[in-house]
C-alpha positions in Angstrom: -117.0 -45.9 55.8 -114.9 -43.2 54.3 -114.6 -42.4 50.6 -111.8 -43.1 48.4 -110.3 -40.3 46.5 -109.7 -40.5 42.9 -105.7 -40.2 42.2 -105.1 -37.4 39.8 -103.7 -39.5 37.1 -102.7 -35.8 34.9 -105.3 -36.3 32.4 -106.9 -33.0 31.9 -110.5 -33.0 31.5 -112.4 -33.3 28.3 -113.5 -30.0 27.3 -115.4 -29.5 23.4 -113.7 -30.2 20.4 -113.7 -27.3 17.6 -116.7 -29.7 15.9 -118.3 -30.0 19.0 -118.4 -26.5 19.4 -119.8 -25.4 16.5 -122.6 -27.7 16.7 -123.8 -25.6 19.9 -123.5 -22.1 18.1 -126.8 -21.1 16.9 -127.1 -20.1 13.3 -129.5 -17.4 12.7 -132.7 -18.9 10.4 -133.0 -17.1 7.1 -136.9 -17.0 7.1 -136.2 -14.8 11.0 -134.2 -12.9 9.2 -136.5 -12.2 6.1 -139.1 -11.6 9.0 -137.1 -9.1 10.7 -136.3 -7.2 7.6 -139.9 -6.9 6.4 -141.0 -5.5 9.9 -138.2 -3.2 11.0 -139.6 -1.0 8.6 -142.5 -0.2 10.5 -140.3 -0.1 13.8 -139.2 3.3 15.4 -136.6 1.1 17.3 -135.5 -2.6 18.3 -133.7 -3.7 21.2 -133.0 -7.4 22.2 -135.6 -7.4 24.6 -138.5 -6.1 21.7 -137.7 -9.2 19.1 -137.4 -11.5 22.2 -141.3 -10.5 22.6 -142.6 -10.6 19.4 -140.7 -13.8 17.6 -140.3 -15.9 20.9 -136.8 -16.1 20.3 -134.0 -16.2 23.0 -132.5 -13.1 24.1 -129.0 -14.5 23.0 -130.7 -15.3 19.5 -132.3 -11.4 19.4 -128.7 -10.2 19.7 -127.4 -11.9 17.1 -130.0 -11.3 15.0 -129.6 -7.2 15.8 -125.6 -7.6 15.3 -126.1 -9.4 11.6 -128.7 -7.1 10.5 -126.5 -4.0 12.1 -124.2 -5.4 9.1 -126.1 -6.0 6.2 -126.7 -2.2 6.6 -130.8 -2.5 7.3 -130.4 -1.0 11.3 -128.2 1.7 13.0 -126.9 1.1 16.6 -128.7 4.5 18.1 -127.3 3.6 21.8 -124.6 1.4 22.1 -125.6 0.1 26.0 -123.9 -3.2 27.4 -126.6 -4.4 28.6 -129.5 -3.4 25.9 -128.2 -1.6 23.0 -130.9 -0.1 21.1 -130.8 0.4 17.4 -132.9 2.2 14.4 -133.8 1.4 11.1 -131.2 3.0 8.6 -134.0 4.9 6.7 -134.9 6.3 10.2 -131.9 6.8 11.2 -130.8 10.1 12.9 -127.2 12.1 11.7 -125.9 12.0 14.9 -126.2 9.0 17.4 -126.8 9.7 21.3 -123.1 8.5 21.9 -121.6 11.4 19.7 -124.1 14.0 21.3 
């Protein structure tokens, strides 16, 4: 027995509403954030990778967490990688960045 096709009746699939959608983006947790502040300070450097280690976060999660703390002012992005950008503490941080070397 052979299977029917389905006629294309036009309807375009359902794809996420705007609610829908931002019910799947992750908000960042203030007390991570509190965390993070009180230990970059003892950090020479953080990349997505390192806070994926030490809080047991998602990488995904890590990089947000770098980019919202990149601009509150606490870190400097040091190295600005695709893949694993690395960034320093703003106390630490050096006058010139390895880009502008």
């Amino acid at each position: 027995m052979a299977k029917k096709k389905k006629k294309d009746t036009g309807k375009q699939s359902k794809g996420r509403s705007i609610v829908q959608q931002a019910e799947y983006d992750v908000s960042l947790p203030k007390e991570l954030v509190e965390r993070a502040k009180r230990d970059i300070k003892r950090e020479k450097y953080l990349t997505p990778f390192k806070l994926h280690q030490k809080y047991n976060i998602s990488l995904s999660t890590a990089r947000k967490l770098l980019r919202a703390l990149e601009e509150e002012g606490v870190l400097v992005k040091f190295s600005a990688n695709r893949r694993s950008p690395v960034y320093v503490p703003k106390e630490s941080a050096p006058t010139k960045t390895f880009s502008q070397i």
